[in-house]
N, C-alpha and C positions, 0 to 999 in steps of 0.2 A: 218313336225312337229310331235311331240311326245306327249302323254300324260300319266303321268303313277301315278296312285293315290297309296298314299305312308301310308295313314292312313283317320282313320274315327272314331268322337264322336259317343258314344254309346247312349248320347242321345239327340243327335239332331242330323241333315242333315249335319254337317260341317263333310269338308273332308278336310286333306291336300294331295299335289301333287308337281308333277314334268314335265313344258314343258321341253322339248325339242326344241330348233331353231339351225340353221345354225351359230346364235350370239350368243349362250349360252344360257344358262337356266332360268328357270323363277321359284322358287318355289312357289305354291301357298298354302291358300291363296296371293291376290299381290291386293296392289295399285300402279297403274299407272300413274305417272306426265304425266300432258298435255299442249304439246308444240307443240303447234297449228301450228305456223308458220316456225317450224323450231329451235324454243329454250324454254322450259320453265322458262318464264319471271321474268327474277331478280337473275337467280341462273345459277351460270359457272358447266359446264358438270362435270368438276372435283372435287365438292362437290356432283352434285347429285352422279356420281357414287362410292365416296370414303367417303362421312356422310354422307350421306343421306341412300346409300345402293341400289338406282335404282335398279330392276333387266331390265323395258324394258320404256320405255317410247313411247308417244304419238303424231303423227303426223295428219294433217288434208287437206283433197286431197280438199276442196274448198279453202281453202287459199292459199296453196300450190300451185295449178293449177293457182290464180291468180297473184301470185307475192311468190315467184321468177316466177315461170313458170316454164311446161315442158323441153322447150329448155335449158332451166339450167339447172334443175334439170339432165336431159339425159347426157350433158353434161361433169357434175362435179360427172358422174358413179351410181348417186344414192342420199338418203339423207344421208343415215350412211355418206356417203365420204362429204358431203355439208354440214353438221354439224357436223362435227368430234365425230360422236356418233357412239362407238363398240359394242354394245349391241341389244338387240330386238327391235325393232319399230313395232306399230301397229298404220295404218290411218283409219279414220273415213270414211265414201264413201263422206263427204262434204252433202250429204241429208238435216240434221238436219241444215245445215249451209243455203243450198239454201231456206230451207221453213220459216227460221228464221230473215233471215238478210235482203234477198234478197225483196228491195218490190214493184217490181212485179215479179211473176212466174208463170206458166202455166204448170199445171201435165197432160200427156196423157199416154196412154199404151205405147207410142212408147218411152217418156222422161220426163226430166221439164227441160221446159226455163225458162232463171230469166240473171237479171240483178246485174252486179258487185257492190257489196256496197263500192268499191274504186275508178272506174270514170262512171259507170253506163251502162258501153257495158253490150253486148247481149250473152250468151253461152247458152249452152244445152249439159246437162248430159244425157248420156244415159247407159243402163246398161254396154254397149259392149265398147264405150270409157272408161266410168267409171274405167271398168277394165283395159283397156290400160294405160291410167291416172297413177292409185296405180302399174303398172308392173315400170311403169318411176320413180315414186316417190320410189318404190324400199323396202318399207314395209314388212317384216316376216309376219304379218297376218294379211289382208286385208276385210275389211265390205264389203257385199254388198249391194247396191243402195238400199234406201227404202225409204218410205215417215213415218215421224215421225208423228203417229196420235197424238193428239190435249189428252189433259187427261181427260176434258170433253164435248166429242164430244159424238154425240148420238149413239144408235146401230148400224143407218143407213149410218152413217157417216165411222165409223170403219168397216162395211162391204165393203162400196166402198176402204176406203184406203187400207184393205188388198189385198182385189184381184187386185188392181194395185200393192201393194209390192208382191203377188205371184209371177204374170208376170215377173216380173221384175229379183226375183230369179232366175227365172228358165232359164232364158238369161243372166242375171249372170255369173252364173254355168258355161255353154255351154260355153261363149265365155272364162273363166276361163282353161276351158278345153281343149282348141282349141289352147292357146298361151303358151308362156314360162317364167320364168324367166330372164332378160335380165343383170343379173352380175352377176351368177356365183354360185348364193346360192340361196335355195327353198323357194316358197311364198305360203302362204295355204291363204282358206279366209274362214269366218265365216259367214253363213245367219244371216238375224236379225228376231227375233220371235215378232212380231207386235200385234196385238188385242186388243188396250185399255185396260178398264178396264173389259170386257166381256170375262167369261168362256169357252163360248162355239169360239169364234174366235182367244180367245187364245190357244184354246185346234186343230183346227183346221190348224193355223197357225205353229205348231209344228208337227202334223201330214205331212204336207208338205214337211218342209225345213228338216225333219230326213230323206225323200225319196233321199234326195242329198250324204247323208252318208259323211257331211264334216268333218272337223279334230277338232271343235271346233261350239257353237253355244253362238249368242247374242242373249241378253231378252233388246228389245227396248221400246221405248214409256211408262216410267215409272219416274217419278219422274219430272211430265212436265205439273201440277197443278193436282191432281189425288189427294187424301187424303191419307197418309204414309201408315194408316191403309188398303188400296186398292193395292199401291203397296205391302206389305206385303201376302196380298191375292196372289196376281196374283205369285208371287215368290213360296210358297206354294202349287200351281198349276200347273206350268208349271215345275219349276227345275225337280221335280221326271219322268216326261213324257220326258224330254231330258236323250241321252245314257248316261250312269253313267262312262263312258272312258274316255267322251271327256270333255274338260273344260268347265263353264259355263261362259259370260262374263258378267257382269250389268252392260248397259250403262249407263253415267252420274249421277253416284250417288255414295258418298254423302255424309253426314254430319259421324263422326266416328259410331256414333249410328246407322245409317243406315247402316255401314260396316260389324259390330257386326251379327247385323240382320240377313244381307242376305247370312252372310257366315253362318250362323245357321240353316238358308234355302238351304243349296247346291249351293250358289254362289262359284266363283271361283276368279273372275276379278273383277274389280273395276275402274275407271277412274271419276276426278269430277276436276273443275276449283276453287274448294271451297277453300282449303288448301292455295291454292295462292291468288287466288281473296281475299279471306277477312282478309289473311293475308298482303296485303295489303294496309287494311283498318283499320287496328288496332289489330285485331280479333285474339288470340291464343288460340289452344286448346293444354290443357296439362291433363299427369295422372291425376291432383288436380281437373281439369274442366276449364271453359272459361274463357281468361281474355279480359276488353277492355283495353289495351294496352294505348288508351288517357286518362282512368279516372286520376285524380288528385291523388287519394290512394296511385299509381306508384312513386307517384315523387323525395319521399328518400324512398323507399325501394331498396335497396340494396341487396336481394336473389338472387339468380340465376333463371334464366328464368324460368326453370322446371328442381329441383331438381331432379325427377325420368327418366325426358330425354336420350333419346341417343344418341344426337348429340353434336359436341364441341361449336357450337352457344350456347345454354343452360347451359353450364359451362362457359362462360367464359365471358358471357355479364349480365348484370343484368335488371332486370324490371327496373331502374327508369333511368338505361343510354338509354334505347329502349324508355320510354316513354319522355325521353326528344327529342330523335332524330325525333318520331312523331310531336310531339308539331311544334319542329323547321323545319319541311318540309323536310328531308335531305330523298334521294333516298337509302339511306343506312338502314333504319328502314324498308325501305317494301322487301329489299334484305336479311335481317335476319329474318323479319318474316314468310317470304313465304319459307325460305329455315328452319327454327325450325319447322313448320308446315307439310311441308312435311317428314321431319323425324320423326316428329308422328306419321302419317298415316303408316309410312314403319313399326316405331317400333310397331303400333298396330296389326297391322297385322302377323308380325312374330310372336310377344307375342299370339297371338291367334294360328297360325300353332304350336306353341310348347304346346298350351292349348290341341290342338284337339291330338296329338300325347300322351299327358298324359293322354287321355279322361275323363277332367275334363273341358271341353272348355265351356258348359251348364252354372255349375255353376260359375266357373271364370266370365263371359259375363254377369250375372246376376248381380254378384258384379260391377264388372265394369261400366258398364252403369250406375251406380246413382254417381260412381264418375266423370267418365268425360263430363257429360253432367250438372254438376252444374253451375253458374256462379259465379265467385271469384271475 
């Protein structure tokens, strides 16, 4: 993998850029659809990557691992080939999924045990499968194992989690380094930079995982009950202490306003279940700002979903055909909303790399945000 930063706002942190993969390119800033199991839910491969615009999208080695399973996955060559997806993949290590879902599990230096939350068997992630795991599952750029601290969790708490995610880096790494890729195209993987909401453990935790000199790093444990204004903090802190070459990634986050944000801060990457999840639940965001998609308002309005859209969903359906399709239950409304949604996020984001290239991205971002965070 490659990373080659292609411009930068004069007055803020935002930078745009260019990965390089084996699956083609990524330009960043990027929002990445998350397709947890194998598909992002409600929308066929050939709208995300021909409206929507994908450049990589998201896989998850805990769900992954449990169904289909390795044996498949190994199988049928990889996911690219088991989901007829040509482009970049990036998996989660499943971490955030075992401390989440999982209830019961057991953290030690050596792993975490935990139990399937689909018929309640027994597994154990270690860093050295972990990585075997995502070689099967076959991912362009792969996490390593961490334990997702709690957002507020005490100092004492976030010290113990880190030095168990150190460990675990650093066997990570090794066993990273010790194997191959197993079809044919190269796999990098990305530390996760941990430390709650604390300075000095996140200042620490970065001192570490740059010792690995990998091709990319993640800023974990952020936006996981912490107050926005903390994440904001800790991004502020950490971005400029990571190498200015490599991408930066934000896990699980977040609303477009948080996009904004942290590319303003030196984020790079981006991944959130928002876009889809509460699209569909009714929830759209457009240039104009938020609509609920059930109020009654909808019901003969006849405009186009988002006049300033960049997807053909948004031309060619209207707010009160969408808000009938809600009312009446049909699976068809949360398949256009979640697929309008995510061509928001892609078109915000590109509208922002073209902000930061004109380096006017500061004040664009300033305007911006009072529009699309209103309610309509």
């Amino acid at each position: 993998m490659k990373f080659t930063k292609t411009a930068a706002d004069p007055h803020s942190a935002a930078r745009a850029g260019v990965i390089e993969t084996d699956h083609g390119q990524i330009h960043t800033p990027i929002f990445m659809p998350v397709g947890t199991v194998g598909s992002v839910k409600g929308v066929y491969h050939r709208d995300l990557r021909d409206d929507i615009g994908a450049e990589i999208i998201l896989g998850n080695t805990y769900h992954l691992y449990l169904r289909p399973g390795l044996d498949t996955l190994r199988a049928a060559g990889g996911l690219h080939k088991f989901e007829a997806w040509d482009r970049p993949i990036l998996t989660d290590s499943g971490g955030f999924q075992v401390f989440s879902l999982s209830p019961i599990r057991k953290l030690t230096p050596e792993g975490c045990t935990f139990q399937s939350h689909i018929d309640g068997s027994r597994h154990c992630f270690t860093p050295e499968n972990n990585v075997d795991t995502q070689r099967i599952i076959g991912a362009d750029i792969m996490m390593a194992l961490d334990e997702c601290c709690p957002g507020d969790a005490d100092h004492a708490y976030a010290r113990k989690s880190l030095n168990l995610t150190k460990g675990w880096l650093e066997r990570f790494a090794k066993r990273f380094r010790e194997t191959e890729p197993l079809y044919g195209y190269s796999q990098t993987f990305f530390p996760i930079i941990q430390g709650c909401v604390y300075p000095d453990l996140r200042r620490e935790a970065v001192d570490h995982a740059v010792q690995l000199e990998a091709e990319g790093y993640a800023i974990g444990g952020l936006a996981v009950g912490e107050p926005t204004e903390k994440m904001y903090e800790m991004l502020e802190l950490v971005c400029p202490l990571l190498p200015d070459d490599r991408p930066r990634y934000l896990m699980g986050v977040g609303t477009p306003a948080n996009l904004l944000e942290g590319i303003a801060r030196g984020v790079d990457m981006f991944d959130c279940v928002m876009p889809t999840r509460n699209g569909r639940n009714g929830m759209l965001f457009t240039w104009d700002g938020i609509i609920n998609m059930r109020n009654a308002k909808w019901a003969q309005d006849f405009s186009e979903l988002d006049p300033k859209g960049a997807s053909f969903v948004d031309h060619t359906y209207t707010r009160a055909y969408l808000h009938h399709l809600f009312v009446a239950g049909e699976m068809f409304a949360a398949m256009l909303a979640s697929e309008h949604n995510l061509a928001f996020y892609l078109d915000l984001v590109r509208t922002a790399r073209k902000h930061i290239e004109e380096g006017d991205f500061a004040a664009w971002k300033e305007s911006t945000l009072e529009r699309i965070t209103r309610r309509i």
